[in-house]
C-alpha positions, 0 to 999 in steps of 0.5 A, spaced: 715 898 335 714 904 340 719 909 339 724 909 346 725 917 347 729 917 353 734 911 351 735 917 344 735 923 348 739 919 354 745 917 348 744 924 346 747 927 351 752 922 353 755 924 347 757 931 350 758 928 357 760 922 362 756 926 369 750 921 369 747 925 375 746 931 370 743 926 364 738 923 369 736 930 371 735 933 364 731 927 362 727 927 369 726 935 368 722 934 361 719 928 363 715 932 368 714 938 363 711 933 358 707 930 363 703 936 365 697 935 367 695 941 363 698 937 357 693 933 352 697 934 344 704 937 348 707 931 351 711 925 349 707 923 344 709 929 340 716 928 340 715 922 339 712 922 333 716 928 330 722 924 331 719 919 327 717 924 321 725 926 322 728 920 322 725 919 315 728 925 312 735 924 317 739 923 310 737 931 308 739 934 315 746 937 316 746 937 324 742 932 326 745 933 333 741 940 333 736 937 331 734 932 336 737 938 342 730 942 339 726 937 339 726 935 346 727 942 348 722 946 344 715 946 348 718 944 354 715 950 357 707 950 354 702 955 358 696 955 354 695 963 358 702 966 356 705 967 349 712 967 350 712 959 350 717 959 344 722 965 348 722 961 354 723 954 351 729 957 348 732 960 354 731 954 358 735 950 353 740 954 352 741 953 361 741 946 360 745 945 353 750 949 357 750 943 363 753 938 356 757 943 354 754 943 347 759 947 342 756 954 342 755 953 333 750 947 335 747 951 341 745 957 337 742 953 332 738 949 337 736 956 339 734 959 332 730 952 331 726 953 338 724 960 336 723 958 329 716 954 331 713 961 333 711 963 327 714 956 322 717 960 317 721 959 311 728 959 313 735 959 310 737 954 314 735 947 311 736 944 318 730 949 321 725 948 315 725 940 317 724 941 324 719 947 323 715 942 317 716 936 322 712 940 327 706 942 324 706 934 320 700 933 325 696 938 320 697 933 314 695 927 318 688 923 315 681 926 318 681 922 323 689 923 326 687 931 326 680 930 328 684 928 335 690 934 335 683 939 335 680 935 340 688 935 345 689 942 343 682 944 345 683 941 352 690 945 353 686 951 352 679 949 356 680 955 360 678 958 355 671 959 353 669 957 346 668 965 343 676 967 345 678 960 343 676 960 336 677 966 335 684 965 337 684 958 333 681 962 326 687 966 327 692 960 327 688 957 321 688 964 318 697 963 319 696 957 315 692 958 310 695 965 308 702 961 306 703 959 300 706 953 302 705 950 309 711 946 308 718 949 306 721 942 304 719 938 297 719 931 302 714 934 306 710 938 302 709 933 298 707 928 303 703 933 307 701 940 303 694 937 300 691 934 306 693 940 311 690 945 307 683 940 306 685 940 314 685 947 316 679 949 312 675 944 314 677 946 322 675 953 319 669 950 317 668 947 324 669 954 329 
């Protein structure tokens, strides 16, 4: 069954507020960001399926209302040029959780987990570690479902020529292999670690 994420993110919000205009417009704003032209891996497929990696582990998460505010905000802005996405993201959300009137504790959580996903290291927040694992459980996907990812990222970066995107990706690649855990939480280290590493390796292998 398909995954209805403007029915989540609509009852998301009206927890926090009764003015339907404003609801409408924030799920109006992410559609157009996540349906970019220029997107082909950065789009509703990809909240989606985090969602569906989050809800398995929703038992785990303290604040599952932070979470959700992150996931839909977290690459809603996504220039493949520039690199301050993750900075620009959280600014954005913190303009637009501050129309819902979301309490401030749950706003900077969002916040600190936006900014979390630059870098995917281990944080003392357990919340951000699940939403960060979440993230990057692309990279443990069988062959075939990696296969696909390499061949949307490649396209999001296509104004870039081969030479400069590989040598941009191994330094990704690098990030990644260079952990010593790819995953901070047990349920998705032991889920995903083996096959990302195999993953990466292997995309290493390839540029």
């Amino acid at each position: 069954m398909k995954t209805d994420i403007r029915k989540i993110f609509t009852h998301l919000c009206q927890k926090y507020t009764s003015n339907q205009p404003i609801v409408q417009g924030l799920w109006t704003e992410l559609n157009q960001c996540y349906s970019e032209d220029s997107r082909h891996y950065h789009t509703m497929s990809h909240l989606e399926n985090m969602y569906l990696q989050l809800e398995k582990v929703k038992s785990n998460i303290t604040d599952w209302d932070a979470v959700l505010f992150a996931l839909f905000y977290h690459d809603i802005v996504y220039n493949p040029s520039q690199s301050d996405n993750e900075e620009k993201s959280a600014v954005l959300a913190r303009e637009r959780l501050l129309e819902l009137s979301l309490p401030q504790e749950q706003l900077e959580k969002c916040i600190e987990m936006i900014l979390a996903t630059k870098g995917h290291l281990p944080s003392s927040d357990s919340d951000t570690n699940y939403f960060t694992d979440a993230d990057l459980s692309i990279l443990g996907q069988p062959w075939g479902l990696y296969s696909v990812y390499m061949k949307q990222l490649r396209k999001e970066y296509a104004i870039y020529s081969d030479t400069v995107f590989n040598a941009g990706r191994k330094k990704v690649l690098a990030h990644f292999l260079g952990m010593d855990r790819i995953y901070k939480t047990d349920q998705f280290h032991d889920r995903f670690e083996k096959q990302a590493k195999e993953n990466v390796r292997a995309e290493w292998q390839l540029l």
